[in-house]
C-alpha positions in Angstrom: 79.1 51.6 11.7 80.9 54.3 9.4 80.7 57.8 10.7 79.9 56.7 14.8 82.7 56.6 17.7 82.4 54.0 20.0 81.6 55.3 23.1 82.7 53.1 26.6 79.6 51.3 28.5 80.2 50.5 31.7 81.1 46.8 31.6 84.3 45.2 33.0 85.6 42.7 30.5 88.4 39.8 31.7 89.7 38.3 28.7 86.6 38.3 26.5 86.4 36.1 23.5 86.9 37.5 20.0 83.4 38.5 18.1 82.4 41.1 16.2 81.9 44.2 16.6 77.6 45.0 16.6 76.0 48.3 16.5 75.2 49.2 19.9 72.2 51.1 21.4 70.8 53.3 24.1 67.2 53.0 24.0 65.7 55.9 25.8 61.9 55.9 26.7 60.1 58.5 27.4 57.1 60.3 28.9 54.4 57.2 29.7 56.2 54.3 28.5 58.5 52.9 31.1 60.4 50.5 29.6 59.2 46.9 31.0 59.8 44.0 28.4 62.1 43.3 25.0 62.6 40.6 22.2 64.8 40.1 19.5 63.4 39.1 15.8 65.7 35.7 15.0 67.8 37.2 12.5 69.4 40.1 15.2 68.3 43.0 12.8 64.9 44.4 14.5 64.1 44.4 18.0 60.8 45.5 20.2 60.6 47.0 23.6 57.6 46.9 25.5 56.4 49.6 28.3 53.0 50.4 29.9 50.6 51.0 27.4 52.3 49.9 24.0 55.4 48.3 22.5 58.1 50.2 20.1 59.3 48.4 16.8 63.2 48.5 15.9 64.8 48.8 12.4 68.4 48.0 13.7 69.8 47.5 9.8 69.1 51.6 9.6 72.5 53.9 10.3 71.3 55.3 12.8 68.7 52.6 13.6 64.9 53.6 13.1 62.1 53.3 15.3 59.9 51.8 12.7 56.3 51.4 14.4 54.6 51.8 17.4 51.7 48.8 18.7 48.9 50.9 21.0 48.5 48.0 23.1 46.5 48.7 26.3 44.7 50.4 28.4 46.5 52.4 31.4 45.5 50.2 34.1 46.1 46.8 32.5 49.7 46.9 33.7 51.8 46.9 31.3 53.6 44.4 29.0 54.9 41.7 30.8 56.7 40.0 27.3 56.9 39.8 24.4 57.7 36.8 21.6 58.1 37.2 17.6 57.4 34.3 15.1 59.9 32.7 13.3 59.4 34.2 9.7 59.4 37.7 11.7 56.0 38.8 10.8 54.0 38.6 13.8 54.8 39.5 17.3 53.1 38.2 20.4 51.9 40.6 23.2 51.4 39.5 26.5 49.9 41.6 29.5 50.2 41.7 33.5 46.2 41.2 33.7 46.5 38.0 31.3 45.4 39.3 27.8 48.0 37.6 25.0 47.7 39.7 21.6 48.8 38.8 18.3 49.9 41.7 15.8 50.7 41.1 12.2 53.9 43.5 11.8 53.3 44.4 8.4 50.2 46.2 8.6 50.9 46.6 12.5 47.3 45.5 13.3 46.1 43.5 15.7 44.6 40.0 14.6 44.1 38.2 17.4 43.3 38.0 20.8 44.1 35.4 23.7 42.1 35.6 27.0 42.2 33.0 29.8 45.2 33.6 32.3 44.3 34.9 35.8 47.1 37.1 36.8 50.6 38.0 35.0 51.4 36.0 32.1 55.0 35.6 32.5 56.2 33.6 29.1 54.9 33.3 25.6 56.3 31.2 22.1 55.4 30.8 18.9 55.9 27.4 17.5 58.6 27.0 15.2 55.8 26.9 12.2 54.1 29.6 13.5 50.7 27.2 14.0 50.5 27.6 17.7 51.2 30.1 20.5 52.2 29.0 24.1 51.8 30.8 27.1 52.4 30.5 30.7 51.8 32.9 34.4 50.9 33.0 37.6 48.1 30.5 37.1 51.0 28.2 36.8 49.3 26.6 33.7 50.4 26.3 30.4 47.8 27.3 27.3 48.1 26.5 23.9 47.1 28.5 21.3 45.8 28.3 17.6 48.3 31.5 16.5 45.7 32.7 14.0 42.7 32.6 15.8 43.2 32.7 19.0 41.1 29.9 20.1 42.5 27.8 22.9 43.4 24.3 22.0 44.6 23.2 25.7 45.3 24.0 29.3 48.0 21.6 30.8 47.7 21.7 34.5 51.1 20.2 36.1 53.3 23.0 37.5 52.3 24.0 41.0 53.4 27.7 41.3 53.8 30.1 38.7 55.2 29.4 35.1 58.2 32.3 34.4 60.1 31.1 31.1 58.5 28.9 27.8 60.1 28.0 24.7 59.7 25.5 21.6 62.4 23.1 20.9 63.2 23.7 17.3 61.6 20.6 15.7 58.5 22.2 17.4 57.3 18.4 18.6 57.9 19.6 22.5 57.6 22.6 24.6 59.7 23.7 28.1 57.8 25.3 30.8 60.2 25.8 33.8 59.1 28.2 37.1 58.9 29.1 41.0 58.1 25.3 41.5 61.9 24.3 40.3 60.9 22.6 37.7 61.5 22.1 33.9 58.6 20.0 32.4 58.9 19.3 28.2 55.5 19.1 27.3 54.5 16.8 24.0 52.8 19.1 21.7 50.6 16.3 20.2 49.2 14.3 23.6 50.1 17.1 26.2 51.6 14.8 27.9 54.7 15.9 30.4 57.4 14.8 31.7 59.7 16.5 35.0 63.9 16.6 34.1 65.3 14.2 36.5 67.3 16.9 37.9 65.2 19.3 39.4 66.9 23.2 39.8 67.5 24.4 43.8 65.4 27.6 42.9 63.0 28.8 40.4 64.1 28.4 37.2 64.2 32.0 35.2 65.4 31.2 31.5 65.7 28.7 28.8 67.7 28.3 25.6 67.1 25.4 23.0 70.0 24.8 21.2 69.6 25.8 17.3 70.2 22.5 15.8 68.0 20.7 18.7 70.7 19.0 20.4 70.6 20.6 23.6 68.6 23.3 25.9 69.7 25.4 28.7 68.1 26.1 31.9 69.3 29.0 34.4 67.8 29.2 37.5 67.9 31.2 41.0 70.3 28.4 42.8 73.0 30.7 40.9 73.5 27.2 38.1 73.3 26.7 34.4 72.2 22.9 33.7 72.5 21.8 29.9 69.8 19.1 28.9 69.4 16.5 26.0 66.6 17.4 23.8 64.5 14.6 25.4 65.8 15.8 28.9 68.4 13.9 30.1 71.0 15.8 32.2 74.1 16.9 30.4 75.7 19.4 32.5 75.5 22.2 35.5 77.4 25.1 35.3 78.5 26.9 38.4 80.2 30.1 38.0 77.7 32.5 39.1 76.8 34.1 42.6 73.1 35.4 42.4 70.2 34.2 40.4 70.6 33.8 36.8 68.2 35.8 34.9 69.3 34.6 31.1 70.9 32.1 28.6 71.6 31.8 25.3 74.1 30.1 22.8 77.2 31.7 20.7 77.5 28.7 18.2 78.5 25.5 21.0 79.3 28.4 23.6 77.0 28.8 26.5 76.4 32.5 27.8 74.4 33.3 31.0 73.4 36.4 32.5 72.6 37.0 36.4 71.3 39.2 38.3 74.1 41.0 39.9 75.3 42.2 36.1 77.9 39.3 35.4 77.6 37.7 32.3 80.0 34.2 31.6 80.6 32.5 28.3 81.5 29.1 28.7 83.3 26.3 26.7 81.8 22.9 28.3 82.3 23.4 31.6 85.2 26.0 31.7 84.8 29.9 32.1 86.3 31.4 29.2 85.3 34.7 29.8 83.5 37.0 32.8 82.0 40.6 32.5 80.3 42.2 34.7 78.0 45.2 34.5 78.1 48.8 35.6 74.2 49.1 36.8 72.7 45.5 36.7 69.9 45.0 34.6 66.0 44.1 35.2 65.9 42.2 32.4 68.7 40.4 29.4 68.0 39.0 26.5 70.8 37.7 24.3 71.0 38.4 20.7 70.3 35.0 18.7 73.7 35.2 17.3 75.0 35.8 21.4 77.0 38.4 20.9 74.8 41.1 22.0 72.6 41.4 24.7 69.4 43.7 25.5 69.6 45.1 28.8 66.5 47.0 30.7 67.2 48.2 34.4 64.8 50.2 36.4 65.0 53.9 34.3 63.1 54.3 31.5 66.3 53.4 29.2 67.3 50.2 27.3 70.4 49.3 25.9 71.8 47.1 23.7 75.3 46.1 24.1 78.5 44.3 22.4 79.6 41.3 24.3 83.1 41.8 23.4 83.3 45.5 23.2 81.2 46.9 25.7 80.5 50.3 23.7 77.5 52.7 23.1 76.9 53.5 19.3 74.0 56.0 19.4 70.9 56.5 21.6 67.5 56.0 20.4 64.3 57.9 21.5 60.9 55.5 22.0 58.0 57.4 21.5 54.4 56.9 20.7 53.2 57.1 17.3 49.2 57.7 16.9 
């Protein structure tokens, strides 16, 4: 970005693939809003980050990037956001709470238009179908909802996991959705019947992460047994990737590149089965998220700070301030 100098980050790079260069960010919270939860919009240029009582909107196509919005979300006791899921078109974004409450916002007027209640406990993952009909959602009830987007009326509660649901996603044709948590398991779920089935390959540990391949040809799992397993879309086992040595927190996809995330900080991009690259990272984050192009990831550790890096690079562009906005 013309006029910025790329400032070091504290990652250790061995032999890191070629991509380019991304503007890279220090999101600084401050005040009330600990940082707890963030999500990319699917085109990499706007970003939200939510903390106790609200979430901050992103305009990362601004030089210097722009806070653009600020989503009073809830009340000082609730919790806090526990994640957080655009739509596909980018104009809604899904709010989900520690005490259960799922909200829906509509980004251009930033108000809220509808309202999900039914989870006891945390809810842990939320998705928007690729159509943006239907909302998914899954916590520590360990069952997954389904959710007319626009109303918020409840179409479905599928009862089959038997501990807590942590990750959820669409596959991209929309016809299936992946519930995976603390039971080990990764269930696809048809949309249409709500019927289920287990992957014949159940994870050693709870499984943290998934990433359906763009094109619908594959989905990653990353789990706590330190593996990342590579499905068919209809779940038949593919691969398992072992590389890393704690829990892997996050996956994602750089074209037919695999990238994974764990907890100690060390981030992998692999080529089938061979490590092409490893990183690892100064302070370990909380939570990842990889960019949907993968070659940027969000990073929120236990300070009231975000920050987005490059993959390849490893450098700080600017800091941004997250504040609320009445």
């Amino acid at each position: 970005m013309k006029g910025l100098t790329p400032r070091r980050f504290g990652i250790g790079c061995a032999a890191l693939t070629a991509a380019f260069l991304m503007p890279l960010l220090a999101l600084q919270a401050q005040g009330n809003l600990p940082l707890r939860s963030g999500a990319w919009r699917g085109d990499g240029l706007a970003l939200t980050l939510g903390g106790l009582q609200g979430v901050c909107l992103f305009d990362l196509s601004q030089n210097p990037p722009q806070q653009s919005g600020y989503l009073q979300e809830t009340p000082f006791d609730s919790g806090g956001i526990s994640t957080l899921a655009w739509s596909s078109d980018g104009t809604r974004l899904a709010v989900a709470r520690y005490d259960g409450v799922i909200s829906v916002w509509d980004l251009q007027t930033q108000r809220k238009i509808a309202v999900m209640r039914g989870h006891i406990g945390s809810v842990n993952g939320v998705a928007f179908s690729p159509d943006g009909t239907l909302l998914a959602s899954g916590g520590d009830d360990s069952l997954l909802r389904l959710w007319d987007a626009a109303t918020g009326a409840l179409n479905g509660a599928l009862p089959k996991h038997r501990s807590r649901i942590q990750a959820i996603a669409f596959q991209p044709d929309g016809a299936q959705v992946i519930s995976g948590g603390v039971d080990n398991l990764a269930l696809l779920w048809i949309v249409a019947t709500g019927e289920s089935r287990a992957n014949p390959q159940p994870h050693g540990g709870p499984i943290n992460a998934f990433a359906p391949k763009p094109d619908g040809t594959l989905y990653l799992t990353g789990s706590s047994d330190t593996t990342v397993r590579v499905f068919g879309p209809n779940g038949a086992p593919q691969n398992t990737l072992r590389g890393h040595k704690t829990p892997v927190i996050a996956v994602g996809w750089r074209g037919d590149q695999v990238i994974s995330a764990s907890l100690d900080g060390e981030i992998i991009t692999w080529e089938g089965e061979t490590i092409l690259t490893r990183s690892t990272l100064r302070n370990p984050p909380v939570h990842l998220v990889f960019s949907p192009e993968g070659t940027r990831a969000l990073l929120i550790g236990i300070s009231r700070t975000a920050q987005i890096i490059s993959l390849s690079e490893g450098a700080i562009l600017t800091d941004i301030t997250c504040t609320e906005q009445p």
